[in-house]
C-alpha positions in Angstrom: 9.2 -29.7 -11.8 7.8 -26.5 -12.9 10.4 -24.6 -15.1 9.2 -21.4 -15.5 8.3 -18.7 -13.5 7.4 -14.7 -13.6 8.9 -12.3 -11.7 6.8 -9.1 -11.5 8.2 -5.5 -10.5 7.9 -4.1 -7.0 10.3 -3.3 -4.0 13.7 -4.3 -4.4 16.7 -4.0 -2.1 14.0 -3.3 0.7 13.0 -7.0 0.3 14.9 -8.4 -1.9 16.6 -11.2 0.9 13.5 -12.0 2.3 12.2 -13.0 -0.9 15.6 -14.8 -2.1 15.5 -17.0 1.3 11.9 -18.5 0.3 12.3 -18.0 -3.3 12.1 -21.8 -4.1 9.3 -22.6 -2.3 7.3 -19.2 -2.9 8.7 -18.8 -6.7 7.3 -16.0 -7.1 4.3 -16.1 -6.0 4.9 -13.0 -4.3 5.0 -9.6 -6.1 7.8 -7.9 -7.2 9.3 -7.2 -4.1 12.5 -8.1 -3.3 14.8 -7.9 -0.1 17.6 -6.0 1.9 21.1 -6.0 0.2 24.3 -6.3 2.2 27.0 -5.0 4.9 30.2 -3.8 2.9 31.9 -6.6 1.5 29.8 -9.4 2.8 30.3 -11.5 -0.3 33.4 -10.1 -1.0 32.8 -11.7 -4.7 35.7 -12.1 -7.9 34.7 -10.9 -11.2 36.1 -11.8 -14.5 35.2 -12.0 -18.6 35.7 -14.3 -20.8 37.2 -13.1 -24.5 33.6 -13.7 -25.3 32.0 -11.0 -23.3 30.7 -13.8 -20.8 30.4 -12.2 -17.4 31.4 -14.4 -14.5 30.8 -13.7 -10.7 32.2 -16.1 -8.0 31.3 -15.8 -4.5 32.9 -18.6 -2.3 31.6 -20.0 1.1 32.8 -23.0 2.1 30.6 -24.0 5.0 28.8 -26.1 3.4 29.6 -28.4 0.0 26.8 -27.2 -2.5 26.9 -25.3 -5.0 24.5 -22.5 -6.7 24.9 -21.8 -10.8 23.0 -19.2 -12.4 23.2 -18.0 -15.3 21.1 -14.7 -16.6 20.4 -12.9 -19.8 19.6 -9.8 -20.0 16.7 -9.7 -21.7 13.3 -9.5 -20.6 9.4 -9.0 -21.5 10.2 -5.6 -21.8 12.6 -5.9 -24.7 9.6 -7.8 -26.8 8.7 -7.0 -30.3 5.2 -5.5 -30.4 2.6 -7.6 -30.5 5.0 -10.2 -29.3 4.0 -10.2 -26.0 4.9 -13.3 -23.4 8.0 -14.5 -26.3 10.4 -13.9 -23.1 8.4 -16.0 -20.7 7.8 -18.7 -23.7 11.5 -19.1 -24.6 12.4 -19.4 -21.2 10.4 -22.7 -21.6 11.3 -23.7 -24.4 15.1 -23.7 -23.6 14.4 -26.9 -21.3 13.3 -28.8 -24.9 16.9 -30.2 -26.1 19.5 -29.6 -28.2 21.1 -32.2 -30.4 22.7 -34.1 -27.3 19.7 -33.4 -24.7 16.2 -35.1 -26.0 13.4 -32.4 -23.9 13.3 -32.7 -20.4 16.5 -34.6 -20.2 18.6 -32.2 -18.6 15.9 -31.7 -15.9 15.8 -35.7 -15.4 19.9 -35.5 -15.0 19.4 -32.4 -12.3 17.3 -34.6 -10.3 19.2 -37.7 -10.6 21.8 -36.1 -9.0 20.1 -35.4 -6.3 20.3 -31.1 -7.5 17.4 -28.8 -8.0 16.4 -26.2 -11.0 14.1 -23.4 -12.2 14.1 -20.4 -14.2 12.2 -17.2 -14.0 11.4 -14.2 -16.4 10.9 -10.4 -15.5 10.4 -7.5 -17.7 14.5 -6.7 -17.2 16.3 -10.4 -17.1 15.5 -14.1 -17.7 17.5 -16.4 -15.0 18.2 -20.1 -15.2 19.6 -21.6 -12.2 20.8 -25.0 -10.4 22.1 -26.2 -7.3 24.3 -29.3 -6.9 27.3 -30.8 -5.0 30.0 -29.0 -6.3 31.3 -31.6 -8.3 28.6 -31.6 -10.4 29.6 -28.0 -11.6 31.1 -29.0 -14.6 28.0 -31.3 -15.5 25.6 -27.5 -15.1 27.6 -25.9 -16.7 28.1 -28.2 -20.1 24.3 -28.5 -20.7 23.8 -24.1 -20.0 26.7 -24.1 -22.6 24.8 -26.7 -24.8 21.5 -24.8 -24.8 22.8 -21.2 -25.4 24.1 -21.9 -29.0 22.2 -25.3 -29.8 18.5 -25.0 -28.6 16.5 -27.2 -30.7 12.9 -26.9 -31.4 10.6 -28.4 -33.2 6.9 -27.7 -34.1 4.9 -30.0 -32.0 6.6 -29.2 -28.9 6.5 -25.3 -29.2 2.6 -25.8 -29.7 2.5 -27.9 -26.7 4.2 -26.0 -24.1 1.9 -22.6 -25.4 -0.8 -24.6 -24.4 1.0 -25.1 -21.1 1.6 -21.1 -20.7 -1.7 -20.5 -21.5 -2.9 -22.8 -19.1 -0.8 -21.1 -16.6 -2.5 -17.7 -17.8 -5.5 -19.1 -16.9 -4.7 -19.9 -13.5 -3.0 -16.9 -12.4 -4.6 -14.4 -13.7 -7.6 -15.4 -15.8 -9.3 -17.0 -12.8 -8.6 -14.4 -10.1 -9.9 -10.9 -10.1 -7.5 -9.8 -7.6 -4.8 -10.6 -10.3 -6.8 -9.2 -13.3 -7.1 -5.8 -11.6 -3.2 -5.6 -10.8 -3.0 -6.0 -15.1 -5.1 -3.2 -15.4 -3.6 -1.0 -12.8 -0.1 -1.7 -14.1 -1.5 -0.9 -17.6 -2.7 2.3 -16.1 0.3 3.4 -14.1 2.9 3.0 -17.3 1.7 4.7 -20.4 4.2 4.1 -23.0 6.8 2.5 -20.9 6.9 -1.9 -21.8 6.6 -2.5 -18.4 2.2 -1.9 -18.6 2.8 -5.1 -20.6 2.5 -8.0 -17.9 5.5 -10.6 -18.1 3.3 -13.6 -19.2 2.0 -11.6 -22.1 -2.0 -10.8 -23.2 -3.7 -14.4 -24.2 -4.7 -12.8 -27.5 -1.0 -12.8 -28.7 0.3 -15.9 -26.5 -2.1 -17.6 -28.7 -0.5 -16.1 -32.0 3.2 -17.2 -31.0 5.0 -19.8 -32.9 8.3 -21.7 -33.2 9.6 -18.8 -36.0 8.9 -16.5 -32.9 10.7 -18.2 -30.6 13.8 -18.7 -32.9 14.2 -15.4 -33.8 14.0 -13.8 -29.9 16.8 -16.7 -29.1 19.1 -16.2 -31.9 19.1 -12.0 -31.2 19.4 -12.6 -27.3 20.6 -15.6 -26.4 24.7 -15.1 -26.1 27.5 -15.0 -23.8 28.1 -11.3 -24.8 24.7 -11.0 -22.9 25.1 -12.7 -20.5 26.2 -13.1 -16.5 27.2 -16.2 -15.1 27.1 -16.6 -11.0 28.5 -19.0 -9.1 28.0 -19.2 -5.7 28.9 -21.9 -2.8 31.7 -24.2 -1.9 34.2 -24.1 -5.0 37.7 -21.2 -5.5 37.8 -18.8 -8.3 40.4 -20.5 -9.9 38.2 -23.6 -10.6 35.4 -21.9 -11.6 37.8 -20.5 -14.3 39.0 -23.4 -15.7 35.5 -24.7 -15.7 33.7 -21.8 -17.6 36.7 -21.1 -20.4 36.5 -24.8 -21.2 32.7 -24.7 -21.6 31.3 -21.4 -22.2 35.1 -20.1 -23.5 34.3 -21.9 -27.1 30.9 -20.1 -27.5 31.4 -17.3 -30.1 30.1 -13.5 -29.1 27.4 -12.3 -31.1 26.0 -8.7 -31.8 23.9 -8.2 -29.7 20.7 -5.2 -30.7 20.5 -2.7 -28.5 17.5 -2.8 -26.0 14.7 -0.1 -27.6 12.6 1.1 -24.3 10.0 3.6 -25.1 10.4 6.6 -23.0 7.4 7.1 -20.3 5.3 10.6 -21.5 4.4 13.6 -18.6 2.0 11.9 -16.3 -0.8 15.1 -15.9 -4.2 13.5 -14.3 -4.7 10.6 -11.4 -6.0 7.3 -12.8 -8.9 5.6 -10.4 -9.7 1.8 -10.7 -12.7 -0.5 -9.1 -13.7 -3.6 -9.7 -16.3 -5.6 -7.8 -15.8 -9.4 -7.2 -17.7 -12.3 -6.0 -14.3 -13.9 -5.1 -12.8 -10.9 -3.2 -13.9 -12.1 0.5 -13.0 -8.4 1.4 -12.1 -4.8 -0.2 -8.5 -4.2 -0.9 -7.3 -0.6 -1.6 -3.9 0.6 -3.3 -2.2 3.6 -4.6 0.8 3.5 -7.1 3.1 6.7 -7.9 5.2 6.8 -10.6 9.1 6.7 -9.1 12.2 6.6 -10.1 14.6 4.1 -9.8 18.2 3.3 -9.6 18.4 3.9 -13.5 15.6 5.9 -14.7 14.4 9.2 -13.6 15.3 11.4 -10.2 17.6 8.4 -9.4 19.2 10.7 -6.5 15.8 9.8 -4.7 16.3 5.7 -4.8 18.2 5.2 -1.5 16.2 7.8 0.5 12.5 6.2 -1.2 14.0 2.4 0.6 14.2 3.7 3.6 11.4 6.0 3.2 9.0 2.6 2.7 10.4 1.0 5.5 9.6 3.7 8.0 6.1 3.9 6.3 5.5 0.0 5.6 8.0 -2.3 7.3 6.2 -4.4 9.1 4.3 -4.0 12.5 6.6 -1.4 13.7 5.6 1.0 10.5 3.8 4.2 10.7 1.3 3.2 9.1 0.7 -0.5 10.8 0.7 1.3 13.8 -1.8 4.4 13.0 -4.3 2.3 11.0 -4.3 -0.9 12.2 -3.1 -0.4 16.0 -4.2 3.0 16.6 -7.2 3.7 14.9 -8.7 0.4 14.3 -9.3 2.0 10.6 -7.5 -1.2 9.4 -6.6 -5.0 9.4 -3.5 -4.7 7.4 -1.8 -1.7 5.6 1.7 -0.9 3.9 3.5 0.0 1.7 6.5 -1.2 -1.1 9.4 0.5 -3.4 11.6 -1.1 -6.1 14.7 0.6 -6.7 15.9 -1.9 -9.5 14.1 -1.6 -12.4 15.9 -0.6 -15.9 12.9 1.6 -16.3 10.7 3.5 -13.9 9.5 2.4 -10.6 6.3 2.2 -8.2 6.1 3.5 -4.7 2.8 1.8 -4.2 0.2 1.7 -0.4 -1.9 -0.6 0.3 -4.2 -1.9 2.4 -7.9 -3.0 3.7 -10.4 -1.7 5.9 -12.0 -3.4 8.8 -15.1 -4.7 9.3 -16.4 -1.3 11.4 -15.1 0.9 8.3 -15.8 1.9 4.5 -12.4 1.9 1.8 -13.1 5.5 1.9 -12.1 5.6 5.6 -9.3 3.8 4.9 -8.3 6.1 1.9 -8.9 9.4 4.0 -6.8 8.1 6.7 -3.9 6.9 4.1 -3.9 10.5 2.4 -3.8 12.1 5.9 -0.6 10.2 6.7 0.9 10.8 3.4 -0.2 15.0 3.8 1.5 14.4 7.5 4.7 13.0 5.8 5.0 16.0 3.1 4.6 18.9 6.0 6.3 17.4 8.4 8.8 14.9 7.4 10.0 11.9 9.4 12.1 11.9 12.6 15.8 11.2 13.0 14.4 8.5 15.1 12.6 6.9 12.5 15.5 7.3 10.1 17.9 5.4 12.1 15.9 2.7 13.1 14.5 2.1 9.9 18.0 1.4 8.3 19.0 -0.2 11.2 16.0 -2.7 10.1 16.9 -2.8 6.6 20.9 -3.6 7.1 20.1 -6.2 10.2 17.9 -8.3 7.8 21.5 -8.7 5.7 23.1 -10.5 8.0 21.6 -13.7 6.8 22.3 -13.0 3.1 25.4 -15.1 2.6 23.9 -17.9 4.8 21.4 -19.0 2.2 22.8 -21.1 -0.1 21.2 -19.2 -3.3 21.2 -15.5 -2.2 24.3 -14.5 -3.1 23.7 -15.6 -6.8 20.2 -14.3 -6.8 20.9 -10.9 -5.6 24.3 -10.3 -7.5 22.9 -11.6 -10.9 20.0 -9.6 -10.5 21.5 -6.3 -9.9 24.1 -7.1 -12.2 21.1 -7.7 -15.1 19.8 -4.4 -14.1 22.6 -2.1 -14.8 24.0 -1.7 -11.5 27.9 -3.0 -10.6 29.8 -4.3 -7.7 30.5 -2.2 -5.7 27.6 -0.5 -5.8 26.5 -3.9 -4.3 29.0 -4.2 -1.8 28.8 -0.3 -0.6 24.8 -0.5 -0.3 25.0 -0.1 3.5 27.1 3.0 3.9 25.0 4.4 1.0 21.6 4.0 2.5 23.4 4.8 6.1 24.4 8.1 4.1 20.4 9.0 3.6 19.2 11.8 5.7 15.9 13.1 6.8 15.7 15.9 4.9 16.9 13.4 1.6 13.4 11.1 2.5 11.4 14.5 2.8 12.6 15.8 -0.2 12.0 12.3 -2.0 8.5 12.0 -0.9 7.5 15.8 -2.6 9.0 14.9 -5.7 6.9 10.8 -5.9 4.1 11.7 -3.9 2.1 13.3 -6.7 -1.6 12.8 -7.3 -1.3 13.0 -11.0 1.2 10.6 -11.5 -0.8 8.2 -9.5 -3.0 5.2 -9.8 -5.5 4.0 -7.1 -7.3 0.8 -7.3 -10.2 -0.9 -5.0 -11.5 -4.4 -5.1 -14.6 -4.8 -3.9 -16.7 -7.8 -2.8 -19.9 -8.2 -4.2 -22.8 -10.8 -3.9 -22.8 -14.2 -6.0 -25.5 -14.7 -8.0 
């Protein structure tokens, strides 16, 4: 099994379900979008703390006898020491090494025995463990999470190894594909000063440099239940889920935890421009990225209306601009566009897309500005409105019938600052958006000099 796993930035509510249903098998290997949140009260969830600080979520459905754990930290690439870069994505690693009861790789071997299934992922806001099992198996989950947030134990030769292993993986996903190489210098081009132009995996130069102290130290600030959210989800009541988590996590001692230091982005005055010719690119890609705020960083009063916003624009064959470029005009073979609303930090509203064989990128670009200059003079239709967040809460429907949604898209909102019932109230909130809201969203994002634009191009092998 592979036990890591990256999770970049992009659109959040707007996909965050689709993502969440195929999360195992993709894992990721999609961008940082994420999926449509929830009708009021759909997981109707209980929420308690532990005289530690731990946070515990329980969401019961008992339609089915599995059970979903997670448990998430929040801490992510973002909060990394300078020059640290990656220590996130290598802890979360190294936490599947042993403690003093669990030799490495044990706990994975007892998952699978059991017939459950495990992962963990790292962003720049959170770091996520999960597991799903029959539910009585809980207690089992629960006892080695417990084990490893106090009692990691690492030695030497296996915090070499498994850098090796990351930067392997470096090598495979980005180091060996342009496309991915370009989307590390665009996001190091779109974010200034903000830790988020810092990609989650880390630069190879310092990977390279990290060592066991390293590790150690980011556990030892990070790692405890004060900083933590635990959320269950599946076939069990609140009341056991109590009992379970005060007789495991309940005996784990709160620590002080550092505040997080974020760097504040600077005034964005002059449009970044990007191209990079490759012999693997089989043809050009375009994309533009604005600087936007989010649900906790900037003009947040523009987050709901910039979701809907990118689903009138880019969701899916029914979008304006599917159906101008690619249906219309021919100008096209694919075209969108994506938002993420859930970043601590600032946000993207990004375009994309890539021209057909009868056109140049420039055709494409001149046809993308023209529908953006359309948008800021004449704003989108009450027609449009309603349909697009008749899309967006439709696609919620299925949220509580996966079995590790619920978890996934409570513990991540959770992570990122956000609360309950700001959860639970997302539909009436985004069904609260008007047109003149989206209009007056797009003027304040849709700035050229707070923008970065990007082409691939093919070229010739030699």
């Amino acid at each position: 099994m592979d036990n890591c796993g990256i999770l970049p930035s992009g659109r959040f509510w707007a996909n965050l379900l689709t993502q969440t249903l195929i999360f195992t098998s993709l894992f990721f290997a999609a961008l940082c979008s994420c999926s449509a949140l929830v009708f009021a009260k759909v997981f109707d969830p209980d929420r308690f703390i532990l005289d530690n600080g731990l946070e515990v979520v329980v969401v019961s459905d008992h339609r089915a006898p599995v059970v979903t754990h997670m448990i998430w930290y929040r801490v992510g690439s973002a909060d990394e020491p300078p020059g640290k870069s990656g220590i996130a994505h290598f802890l979360e690693h190294l936490m599947f090494k042993g403690t003093d009861k669990l030799e490495p790789g044990e706990a994975s071997r007892i998952i699978a025995r059991i017939g459950g299934n495990e992962n963990a992922f790292t962003s720049h806001d959170y770091t996520a463990y999960y597991q799903t099992v029959a539910p009585k198996r809980l207690s089992m989950v629960m006892e080695i999470e417990a084990d490893r947030m106090v009692n990691l134990k690492l030695d030497n030769a296996n915090v070499l190894s498994e850098r090796d292993v990351i930067l392997e993986e470096r090598r495979t996903r980005t180091d060996n594909s342009d496309a991915a190489k370009l989307r590390e210098q665009v996001t190091a081009s779109m974010y200034m000063a903000y830790p988020y132009r810092v990609p989650v995996i880390g630069w190879a130069h310092e990977i390279k440099r990290l060592g066991q102290s390293d590790a150690i130290e980011f556990y030892r600030r990070w790692y405890a239940p004060n900083n933590a959210t635990v959320v269950i989800a599946g076939d069990v009541t609140t009341g056991h889920v109590r009992t379970l988590v005060e007789r495991h996590y309940g005996p784990i001692a709160r620590r002080e935890i550092a505040k997080r230091n974020r760097l504040e982005e600077p005034p964005q005055v002059a449009p970044r421009r990007l191209t990079m010719a490759s012999a693997q690119a089989g043809h050009p890609r375009w994309s533009r990225q604005y600087l936007a705020p989010s649900y906790n960083y900037g003009a947040t009063e523009h987050a709901y209306a910039l979701q809907v916003l990118t689903e009138i624009l880019g969701g899916g064959t029914t979008s304006r601009l599917y159906r101008s470029l690619v249906v219309e005009q021919k100008i096209a073979v694919a075209a969108g566009s994506w938002y993420g609303a859930l970043n601590i930090g600032p946000s993207t509203f990004g375009f994309y897309g890539s021209p057909s064989a009868s056109h140049k990128v420039a055709d494409l670009e001149t046809a993308i500005n023209r529908e953006i200059a359309d948008l800021l003079s004449d704003g989108v239709t009450e027609e449009e409105r309603a349909n697009a967040i008749r899309r967006l809460t439709r696609s919620a429907i299925f949220a509580r019938d996966s079995v590790t949604a619920p978890a996934r898209i409570i513990g991540a909102a959770l992570s990122s600052g956000r609360k309950i019932e700001e959860i639970e109230t997302w539909p009436e909130r985004i069904a609260n958006v008007t047109v003149d809201d989206i209009l007056s969203a797009a003027q304040t994002v849709f700035r050229l000099e707070r923008s970065v634009t990007s082409t691939l191009l093919p070229k010739k092998r030699d």
